[in-house]
N, C-alpha and C positions, 0 to 999 in steps of 0.2 A: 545414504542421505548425507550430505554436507553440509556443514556449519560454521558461521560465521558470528563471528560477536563484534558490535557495535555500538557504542555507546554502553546504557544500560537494557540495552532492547535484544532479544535473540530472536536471529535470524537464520529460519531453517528455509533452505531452499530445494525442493522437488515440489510432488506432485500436487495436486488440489486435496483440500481437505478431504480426509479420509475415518473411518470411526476410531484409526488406531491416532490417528493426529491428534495432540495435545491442543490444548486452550491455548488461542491468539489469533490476533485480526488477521483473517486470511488476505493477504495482499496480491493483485494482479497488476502487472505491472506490463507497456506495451512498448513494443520498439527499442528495442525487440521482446518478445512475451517471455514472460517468465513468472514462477509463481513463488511467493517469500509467502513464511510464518513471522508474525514481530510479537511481541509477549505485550498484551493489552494493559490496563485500560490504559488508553493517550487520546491527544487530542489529534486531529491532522497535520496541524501546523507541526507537532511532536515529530509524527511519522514521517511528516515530508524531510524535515532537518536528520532524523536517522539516516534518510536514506541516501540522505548528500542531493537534494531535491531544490530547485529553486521553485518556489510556491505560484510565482506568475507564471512559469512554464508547462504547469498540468493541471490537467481536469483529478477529482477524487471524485465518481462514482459509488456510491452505498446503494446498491440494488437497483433501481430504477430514477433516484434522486443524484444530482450531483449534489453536492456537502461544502459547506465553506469549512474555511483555516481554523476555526473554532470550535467546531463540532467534536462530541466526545465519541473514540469509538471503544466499541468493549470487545472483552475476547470472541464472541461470539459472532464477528461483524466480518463480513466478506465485501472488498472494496477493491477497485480497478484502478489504478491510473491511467491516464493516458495524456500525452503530449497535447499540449497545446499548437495548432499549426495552423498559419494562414498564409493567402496568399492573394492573388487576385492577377486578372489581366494587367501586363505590363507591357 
């Protein structure tokens, strides 16, 4: 496993959460996929700035609900992002 530290937030990067995997918001992250651990509680907005994230460029996902910039997540919390992208006939 490899590890990274940022900020005040620790970021373990492998698998999806497992029983041997310690407390913190499991993060999913797309384009490319990849899975981080960040050491809870924070708010979105927190986690997007950990991550070197601009907040109008992604969707945050919490199970079935997307989440605004305010929302508090706990260690317990499994969360997506994904890119924001649009487009249309040109």
């Amino acid at each position: 496993m490899v590890r990274a530290e940022r900020f005040a937030a620790e970021i373990v990067v492998g698998p999806a959460r497992s029983a041997e995997s310690g407390p913190g918001v499991n993060v999913v992250l797309r384009n490319p996929r990849r899975e981080i651990q960040v050491s809870g509680p924070m708010t979105v907005g927190a986690l997007l700035a950990h991550l070197d994230l601009v907040p109008e460029s992604v969707l945050v996902i919490r199970g079935d609900t997307l989440v605004t910039h305010d929302a508090r997540l706990t260690d317990d919390d499994d969360v997506e992002i994904r890119p924001v992208i649009s487009g249309g006939a040109g």
